[in-house]
N, C-alpha and C positions, 0 to 999 in steps of 0.2 A: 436475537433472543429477546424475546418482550413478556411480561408477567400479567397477570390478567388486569392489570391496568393501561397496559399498553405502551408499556415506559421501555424506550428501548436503552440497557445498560450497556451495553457494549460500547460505546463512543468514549461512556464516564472512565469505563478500564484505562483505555488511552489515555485522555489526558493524567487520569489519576496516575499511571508509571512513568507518563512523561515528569510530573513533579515528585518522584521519589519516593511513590506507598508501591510497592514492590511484595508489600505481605499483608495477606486480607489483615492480621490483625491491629494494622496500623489504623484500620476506620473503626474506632472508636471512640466514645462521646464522654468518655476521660479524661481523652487528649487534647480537645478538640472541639467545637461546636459544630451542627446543623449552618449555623450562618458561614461561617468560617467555609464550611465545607462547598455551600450553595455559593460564594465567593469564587471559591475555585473552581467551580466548575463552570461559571458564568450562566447559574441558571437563575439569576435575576429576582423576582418574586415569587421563583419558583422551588421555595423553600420546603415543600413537603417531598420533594424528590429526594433533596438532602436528606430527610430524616426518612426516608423509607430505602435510602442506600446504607443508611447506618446498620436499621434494625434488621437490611436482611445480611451484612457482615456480623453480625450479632448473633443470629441465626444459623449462619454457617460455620461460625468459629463453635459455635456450643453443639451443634451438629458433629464437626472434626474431631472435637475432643471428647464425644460420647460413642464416637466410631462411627455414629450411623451415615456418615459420608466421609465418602474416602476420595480424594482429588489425585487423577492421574496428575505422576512427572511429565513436564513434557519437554521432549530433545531439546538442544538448547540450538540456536541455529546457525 
């Protein structure tokens, strides 16, 4: 899955559940910094990925709760 910048997110999910965010709404810049976040993900200087994983958890939590997206269950394995 890559966004028109080319950023593939799918790796960040991995690590991000291997350290215990289990619910998109735990990526938030409440809780939490961009640097913080760019730390754990080991993207180095590469601190605008941080801040564009935030805003698009930001985007899909206010998405969820306005209905216009709706995320299948999915089996547990």
């Amino acid at each position: 899955m890559r966004n028109r910048d080319s950023i593939r997110f799918a790796p960040f999910g991995e690590i991000l559940k291997a350290k215990g965010f289990t619910w998109l709404n735990l990526i938030d810049r409440n809780l939490f910094s961009a640097q913080d976040l760019a730390g754990w993900l080991d993207l180095g200087e590469q601190i605008g990925i941080a801040f564009t994983i935030m805003q698009y958890a930001k985007f899909d939590i206010d998405a969820i709760r306005s209905g216009r997206l709706i995320i299948p269950t999915l089996p547990s394995p």
